[in-house]
VEXZAMAR-559574 format. One record per residue (C-alpha): x, y, z; residue number from 1; residue in one letter. Coordinates in steps of 0.001 Angstrom, whole numbers, plus 524288, in hexadecimal, padded with zeros to 5 digits. Example, Ala and Ser with C-alpha at 12.3 -4.5 7.8 and 13.67 -1.06 7.14 Angstrom:
BEGIN
east,north,up,num,residu
8300C,7EE6C,81E78,1,a
83566,7FBDC,81BE4,2,s
This chain:
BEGIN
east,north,up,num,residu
80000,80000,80000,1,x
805E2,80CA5,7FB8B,2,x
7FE23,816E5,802B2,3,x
7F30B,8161A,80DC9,4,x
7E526,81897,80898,5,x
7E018,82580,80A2D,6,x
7D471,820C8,81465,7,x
7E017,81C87,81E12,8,x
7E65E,82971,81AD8,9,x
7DC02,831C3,81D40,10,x
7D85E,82931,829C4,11,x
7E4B3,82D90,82FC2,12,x
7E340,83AF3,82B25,13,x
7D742,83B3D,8333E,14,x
7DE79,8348D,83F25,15,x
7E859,84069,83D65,16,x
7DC64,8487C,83BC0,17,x
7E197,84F7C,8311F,18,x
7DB0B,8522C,822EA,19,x
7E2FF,84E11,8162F,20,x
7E2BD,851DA,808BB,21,x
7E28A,84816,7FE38,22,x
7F022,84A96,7FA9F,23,x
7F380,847FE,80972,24,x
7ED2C,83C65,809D7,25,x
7F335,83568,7FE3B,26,x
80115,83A54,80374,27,x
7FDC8,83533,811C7,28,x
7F98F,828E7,80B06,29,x
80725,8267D,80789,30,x
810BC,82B97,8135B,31,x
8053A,822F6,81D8E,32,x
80907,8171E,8167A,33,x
81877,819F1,81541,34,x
81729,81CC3,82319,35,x
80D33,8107C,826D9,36,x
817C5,80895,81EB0,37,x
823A9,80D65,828BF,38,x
81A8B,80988,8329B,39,x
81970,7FCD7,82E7B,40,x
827CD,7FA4E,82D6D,41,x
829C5,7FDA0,83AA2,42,x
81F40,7F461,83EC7,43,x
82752,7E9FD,83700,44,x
8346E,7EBD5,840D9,45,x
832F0,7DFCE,84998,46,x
83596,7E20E,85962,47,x
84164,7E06D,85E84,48,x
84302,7DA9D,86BEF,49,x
844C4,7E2BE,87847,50,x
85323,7DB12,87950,51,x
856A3,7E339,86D25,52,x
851C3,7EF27,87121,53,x
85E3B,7F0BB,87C55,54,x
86A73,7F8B7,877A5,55,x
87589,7F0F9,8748E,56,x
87DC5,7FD4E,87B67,57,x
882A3,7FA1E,888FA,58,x
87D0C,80713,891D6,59,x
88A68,807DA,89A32,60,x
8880A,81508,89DAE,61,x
88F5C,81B81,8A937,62,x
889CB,82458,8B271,63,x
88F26,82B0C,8BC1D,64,x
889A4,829EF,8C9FC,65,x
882BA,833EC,8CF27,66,x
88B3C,83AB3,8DAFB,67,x
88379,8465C,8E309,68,x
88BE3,85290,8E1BB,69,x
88B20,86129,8E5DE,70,x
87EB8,867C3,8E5D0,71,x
8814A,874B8,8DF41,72,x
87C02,881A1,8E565,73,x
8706E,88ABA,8E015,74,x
87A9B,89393,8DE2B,75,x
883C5,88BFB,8D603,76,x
878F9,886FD,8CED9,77,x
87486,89468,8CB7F,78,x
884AF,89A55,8C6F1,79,x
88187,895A3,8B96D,80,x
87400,8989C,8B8A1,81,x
871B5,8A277,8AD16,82,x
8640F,8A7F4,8B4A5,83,x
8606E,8A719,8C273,84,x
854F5,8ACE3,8CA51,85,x
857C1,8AAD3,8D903,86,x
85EB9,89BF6,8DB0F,87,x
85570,898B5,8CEC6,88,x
85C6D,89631,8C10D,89,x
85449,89C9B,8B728,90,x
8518A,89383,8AA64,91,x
84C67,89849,89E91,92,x
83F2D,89418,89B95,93,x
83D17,8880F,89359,94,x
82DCC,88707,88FB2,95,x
82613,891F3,88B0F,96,x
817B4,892A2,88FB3,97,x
């Protein structure tokens, strides 16, 4: 089958709820099927098992331990701060209303 008929074109059309004109429909008829036809290749791809699904990289990653250090002060928090109201740091604002 080379193209879709035009009552299962227009049938999703209405799903969409959008109108076509005839020259729409006859192009839709075509791209639905090349794109029902993709579909159906990727229905074709058989499972794989869940054994082949693990990554064949060993995850030897090395993290350091967490140690507790210094706590710094407000105020040499606040030496690098560009704005500062008080001990607040002032941020730009990020959303508009």
């Amino acid at each position: 089958m080379d193209k879709l008929s035009r009552e299962e074109v227009l049938h999703v059309a209405h799903l969409a709820r959008i109108s076509l004109t005839d020259e729409e429909i006859e192009k839709y008829r075509r791209d639905l099927k090349v794109l029902m036809d993709d579909i159906d290749k990727i229905k074709e791809v058989k499972d794989f098992d869940s054994e082949m699904m693990y990554t064949p990289i060993n995850d030897n990653t090395r993290l350091r331990e967490d140690v507790v250090g210094e706590m710094l002060s407000a105020k040499d928090v606040g030496v690098n701060a560009p704005k500062k109201n008080g001990s607040f740091i002032e941020v730009p604002v990020m959303i508009n209303e």
